[in-house]
DSSP file (Angstrom, degrees, kcal/mol; ACC not computed):
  #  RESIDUE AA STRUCTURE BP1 BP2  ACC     N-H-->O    O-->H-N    N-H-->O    O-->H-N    TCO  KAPPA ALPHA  PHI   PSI    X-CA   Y-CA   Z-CA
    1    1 A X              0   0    0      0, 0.0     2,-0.2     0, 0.0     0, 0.0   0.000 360.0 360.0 360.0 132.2  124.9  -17.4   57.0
    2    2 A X        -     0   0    0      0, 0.0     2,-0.3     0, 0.0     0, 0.0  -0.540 360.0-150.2 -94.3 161.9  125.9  -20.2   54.1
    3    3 A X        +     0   0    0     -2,-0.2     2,-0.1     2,-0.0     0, 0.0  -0.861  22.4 167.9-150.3 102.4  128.7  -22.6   54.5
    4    4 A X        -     0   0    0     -2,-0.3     2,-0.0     2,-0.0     0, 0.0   0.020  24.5-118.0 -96.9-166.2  130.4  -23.9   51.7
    5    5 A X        -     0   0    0     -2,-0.1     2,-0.4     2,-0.0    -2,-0.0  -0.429  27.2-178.9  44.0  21.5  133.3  -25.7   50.7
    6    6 A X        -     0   0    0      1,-0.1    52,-0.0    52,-0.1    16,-0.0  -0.690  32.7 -98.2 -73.3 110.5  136.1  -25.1   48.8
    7    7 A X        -     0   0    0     -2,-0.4    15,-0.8     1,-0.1     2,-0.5   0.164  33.3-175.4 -23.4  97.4  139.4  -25.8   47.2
    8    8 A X  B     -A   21   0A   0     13,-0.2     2,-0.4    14,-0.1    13,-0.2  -0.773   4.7-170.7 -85.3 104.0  142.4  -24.6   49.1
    9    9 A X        -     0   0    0     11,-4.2    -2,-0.0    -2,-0.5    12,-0.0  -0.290   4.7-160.3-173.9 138.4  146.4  -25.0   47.4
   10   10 A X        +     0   0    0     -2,-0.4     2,-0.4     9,-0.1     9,-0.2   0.044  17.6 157.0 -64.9 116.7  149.3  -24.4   49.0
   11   11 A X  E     -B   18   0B   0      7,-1.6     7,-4.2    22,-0.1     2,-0.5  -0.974  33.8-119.1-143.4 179.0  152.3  -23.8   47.9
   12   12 A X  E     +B   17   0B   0     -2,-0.4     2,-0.6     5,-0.2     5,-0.2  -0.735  25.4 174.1 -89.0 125.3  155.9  -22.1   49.0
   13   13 A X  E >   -B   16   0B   0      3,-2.8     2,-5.1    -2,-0.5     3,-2.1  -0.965  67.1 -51.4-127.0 141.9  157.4  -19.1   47.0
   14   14 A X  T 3  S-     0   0    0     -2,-0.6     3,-0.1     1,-0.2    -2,-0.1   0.050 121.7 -18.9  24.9 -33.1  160.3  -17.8   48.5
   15   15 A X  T 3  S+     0   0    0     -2,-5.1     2,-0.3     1,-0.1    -1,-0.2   0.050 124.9  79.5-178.2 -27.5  159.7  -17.1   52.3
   16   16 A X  E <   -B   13   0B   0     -3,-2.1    -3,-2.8    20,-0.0     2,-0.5  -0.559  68.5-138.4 -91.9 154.8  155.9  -17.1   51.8
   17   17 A X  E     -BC  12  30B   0     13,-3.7    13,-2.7    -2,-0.3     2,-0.7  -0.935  18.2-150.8-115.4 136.4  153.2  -19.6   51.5
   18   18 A X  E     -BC  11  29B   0     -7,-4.2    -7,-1.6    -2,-0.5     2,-0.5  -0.857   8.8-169.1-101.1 101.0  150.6  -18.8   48.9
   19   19 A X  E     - C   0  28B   0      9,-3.7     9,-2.8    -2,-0.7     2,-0.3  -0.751  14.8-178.7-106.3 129.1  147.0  -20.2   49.5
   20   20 A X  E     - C   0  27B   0     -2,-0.5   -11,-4.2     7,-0.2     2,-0.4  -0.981  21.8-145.6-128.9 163.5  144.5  -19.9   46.2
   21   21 A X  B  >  -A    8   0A   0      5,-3.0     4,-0.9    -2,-0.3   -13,-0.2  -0.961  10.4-171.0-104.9  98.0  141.1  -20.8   45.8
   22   22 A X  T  4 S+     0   0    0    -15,-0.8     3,-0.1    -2,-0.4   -14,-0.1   0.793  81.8  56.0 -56.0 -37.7  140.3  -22.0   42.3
   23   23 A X  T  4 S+     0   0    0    -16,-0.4    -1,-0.2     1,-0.2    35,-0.0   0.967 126.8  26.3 -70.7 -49.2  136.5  -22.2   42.3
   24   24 A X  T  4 S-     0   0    0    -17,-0.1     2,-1.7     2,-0.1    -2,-0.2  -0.081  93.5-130.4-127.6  68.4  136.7  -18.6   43.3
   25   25 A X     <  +     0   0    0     -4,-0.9    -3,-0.1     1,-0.2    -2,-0.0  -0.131  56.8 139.6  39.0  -7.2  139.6  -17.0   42.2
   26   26 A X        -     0   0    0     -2,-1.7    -5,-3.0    -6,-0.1     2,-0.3  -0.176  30.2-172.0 -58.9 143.8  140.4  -15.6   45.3
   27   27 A X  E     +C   20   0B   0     -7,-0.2     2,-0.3    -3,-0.1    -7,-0.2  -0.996  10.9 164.9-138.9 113.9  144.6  -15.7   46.2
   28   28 A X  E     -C   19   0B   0     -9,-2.8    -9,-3.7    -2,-0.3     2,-0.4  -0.861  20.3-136.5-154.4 163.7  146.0  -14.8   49.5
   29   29 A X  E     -C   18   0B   0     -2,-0.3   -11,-0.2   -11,-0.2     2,-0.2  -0.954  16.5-171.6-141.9 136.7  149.8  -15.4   51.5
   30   30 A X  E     -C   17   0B   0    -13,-2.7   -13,-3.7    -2,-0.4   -15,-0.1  -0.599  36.3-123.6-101.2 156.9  151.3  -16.4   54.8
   31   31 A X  S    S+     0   0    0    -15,-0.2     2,-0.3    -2,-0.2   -13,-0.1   0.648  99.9   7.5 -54.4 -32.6  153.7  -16.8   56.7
   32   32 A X  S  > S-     0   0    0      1,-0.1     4,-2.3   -15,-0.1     5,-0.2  -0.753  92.5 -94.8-135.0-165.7  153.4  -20.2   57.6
   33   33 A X  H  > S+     0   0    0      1,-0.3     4,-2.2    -2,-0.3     5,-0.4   0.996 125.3  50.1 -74.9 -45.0  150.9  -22.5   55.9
   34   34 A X  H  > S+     0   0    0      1,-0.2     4,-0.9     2,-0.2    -1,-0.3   0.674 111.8  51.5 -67.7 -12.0  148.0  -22.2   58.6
   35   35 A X  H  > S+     0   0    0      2,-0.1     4,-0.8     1,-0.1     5,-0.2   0.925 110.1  50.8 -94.1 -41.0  148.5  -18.1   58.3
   36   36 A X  H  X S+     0   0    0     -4,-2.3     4,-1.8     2,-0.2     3,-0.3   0.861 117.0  42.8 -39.0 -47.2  148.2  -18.4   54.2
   37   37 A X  H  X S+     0   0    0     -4,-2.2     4,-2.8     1,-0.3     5,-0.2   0.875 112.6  45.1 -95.4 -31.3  145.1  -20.3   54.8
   38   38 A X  H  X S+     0   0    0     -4,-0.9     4,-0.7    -5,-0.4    -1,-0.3   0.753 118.0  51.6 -57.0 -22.0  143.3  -18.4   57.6
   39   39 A X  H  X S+     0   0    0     -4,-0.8     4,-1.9    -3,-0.3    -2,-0.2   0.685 108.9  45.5-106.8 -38.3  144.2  -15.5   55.4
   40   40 A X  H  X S+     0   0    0     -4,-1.8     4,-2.4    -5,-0.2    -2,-0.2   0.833 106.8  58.8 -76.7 -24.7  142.8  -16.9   52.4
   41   41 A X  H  X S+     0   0    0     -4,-2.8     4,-1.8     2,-0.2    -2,-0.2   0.873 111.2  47.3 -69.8 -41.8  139.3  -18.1   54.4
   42   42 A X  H  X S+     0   0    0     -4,-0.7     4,-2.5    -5,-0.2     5,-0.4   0.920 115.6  38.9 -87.1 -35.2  138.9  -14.2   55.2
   43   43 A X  H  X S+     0   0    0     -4,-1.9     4,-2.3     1,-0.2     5,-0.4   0.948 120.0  49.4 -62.0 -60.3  139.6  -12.6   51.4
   44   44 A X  H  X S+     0   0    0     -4,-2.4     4,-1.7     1,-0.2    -2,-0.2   0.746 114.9  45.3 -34.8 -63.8  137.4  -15.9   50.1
   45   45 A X  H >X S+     0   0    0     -4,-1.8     3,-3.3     1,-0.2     4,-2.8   0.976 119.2  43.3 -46.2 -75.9  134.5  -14.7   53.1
   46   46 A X  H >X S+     0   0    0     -4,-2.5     3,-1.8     1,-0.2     4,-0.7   0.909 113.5  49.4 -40.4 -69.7  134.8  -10.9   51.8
   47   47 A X  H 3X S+     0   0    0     -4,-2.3     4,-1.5    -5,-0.4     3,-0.3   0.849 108.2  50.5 -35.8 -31.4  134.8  -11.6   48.3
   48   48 A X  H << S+     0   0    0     -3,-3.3    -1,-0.3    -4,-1.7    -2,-0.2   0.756 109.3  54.6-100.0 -11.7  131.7  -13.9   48.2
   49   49 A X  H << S+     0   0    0     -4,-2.8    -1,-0.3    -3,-1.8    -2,-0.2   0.158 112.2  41.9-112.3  50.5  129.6  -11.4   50.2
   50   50 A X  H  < S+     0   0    0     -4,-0.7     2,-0.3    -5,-0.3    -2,-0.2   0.335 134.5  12.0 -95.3 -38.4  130.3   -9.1   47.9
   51   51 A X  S  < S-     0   0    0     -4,-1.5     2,-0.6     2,-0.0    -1,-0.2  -0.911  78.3-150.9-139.8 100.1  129.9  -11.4   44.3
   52   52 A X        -     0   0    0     -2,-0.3    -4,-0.1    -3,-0.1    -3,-0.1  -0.804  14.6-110.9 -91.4 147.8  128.4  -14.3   45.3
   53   53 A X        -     0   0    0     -2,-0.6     2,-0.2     1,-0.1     3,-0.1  -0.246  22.7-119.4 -69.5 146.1  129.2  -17.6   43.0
   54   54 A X        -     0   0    0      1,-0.2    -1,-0.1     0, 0.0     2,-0.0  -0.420  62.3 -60.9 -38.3 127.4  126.7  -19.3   40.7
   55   55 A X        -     0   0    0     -2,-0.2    -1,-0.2     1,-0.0     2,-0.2  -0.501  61.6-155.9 -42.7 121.8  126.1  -23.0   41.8
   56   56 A X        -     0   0    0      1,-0.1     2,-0.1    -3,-0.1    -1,-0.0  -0.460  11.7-137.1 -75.1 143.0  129.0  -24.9   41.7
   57   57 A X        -     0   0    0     -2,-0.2     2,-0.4     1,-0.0    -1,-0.1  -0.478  46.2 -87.1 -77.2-175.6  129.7  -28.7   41.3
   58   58 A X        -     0   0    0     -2,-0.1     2,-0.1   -52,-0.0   -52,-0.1  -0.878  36.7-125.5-113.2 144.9  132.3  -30.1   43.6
   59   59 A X        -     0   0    0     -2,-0.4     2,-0.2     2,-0.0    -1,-0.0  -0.370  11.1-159.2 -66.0 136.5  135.9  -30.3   42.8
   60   60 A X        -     0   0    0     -2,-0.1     2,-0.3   -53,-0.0    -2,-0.0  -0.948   6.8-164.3-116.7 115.5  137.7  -33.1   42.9
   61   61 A X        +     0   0    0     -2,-0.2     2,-0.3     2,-0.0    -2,-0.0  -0.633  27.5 142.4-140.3 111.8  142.0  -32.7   43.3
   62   62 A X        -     0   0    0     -2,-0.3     2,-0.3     0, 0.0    -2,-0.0  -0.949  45.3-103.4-144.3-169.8  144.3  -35.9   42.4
   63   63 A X        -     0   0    0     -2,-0.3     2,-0.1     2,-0.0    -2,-0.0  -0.932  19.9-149.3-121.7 160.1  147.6  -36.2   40.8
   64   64 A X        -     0   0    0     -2,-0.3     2,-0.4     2,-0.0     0, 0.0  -0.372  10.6-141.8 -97.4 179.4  148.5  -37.2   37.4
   65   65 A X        -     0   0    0     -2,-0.1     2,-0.4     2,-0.0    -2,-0.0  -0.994  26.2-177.1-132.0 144.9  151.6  -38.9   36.5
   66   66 A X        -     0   0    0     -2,-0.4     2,-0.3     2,-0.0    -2,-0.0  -0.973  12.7-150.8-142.9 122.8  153.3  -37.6   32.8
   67   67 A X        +     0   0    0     -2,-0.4     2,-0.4     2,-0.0    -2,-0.0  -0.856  24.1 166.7 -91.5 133.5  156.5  -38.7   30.8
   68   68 A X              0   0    0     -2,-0.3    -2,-0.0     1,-0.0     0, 0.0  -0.970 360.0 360.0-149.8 173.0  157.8  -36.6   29.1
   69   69 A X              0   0    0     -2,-0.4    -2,-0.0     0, 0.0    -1,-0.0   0.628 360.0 360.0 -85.0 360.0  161.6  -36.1   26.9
């Protein structure tokens, strides 16, 4: 079995939390943040042994700052 890595992120939409995965597109929802993400680790699992991904490089996540009028 492989063990990879991936970009988890979280946000709130109305009553749910919404966990995606960017690297592989997979998108999955919780109640609370830890059920979004447990929920998103199982589609992510199904999905990649079904289609498995190309070597990746690794993502890096920071924030910008932008002015704007």
């Amino acid at each position: 079995m492989k063990t990879q890595s991936f970009t988890a992120i979280i946000y709130k939409e109305e009553d749910m939390y919404i966990a995606e995965c960017p690297e592989v597109g997979t998108v999955d929802q919780g109640e609370t943040i830890e059920e979004a993400i447990a929920n998103l680790k199982e589609a992510t699992k199904l999905y990649l042994e079904e289609c498995p991904l190309p070597k990746i490089s690794p993502r890096f996540v920071t924030s910008i700052e932008v002015s704007y009028a």
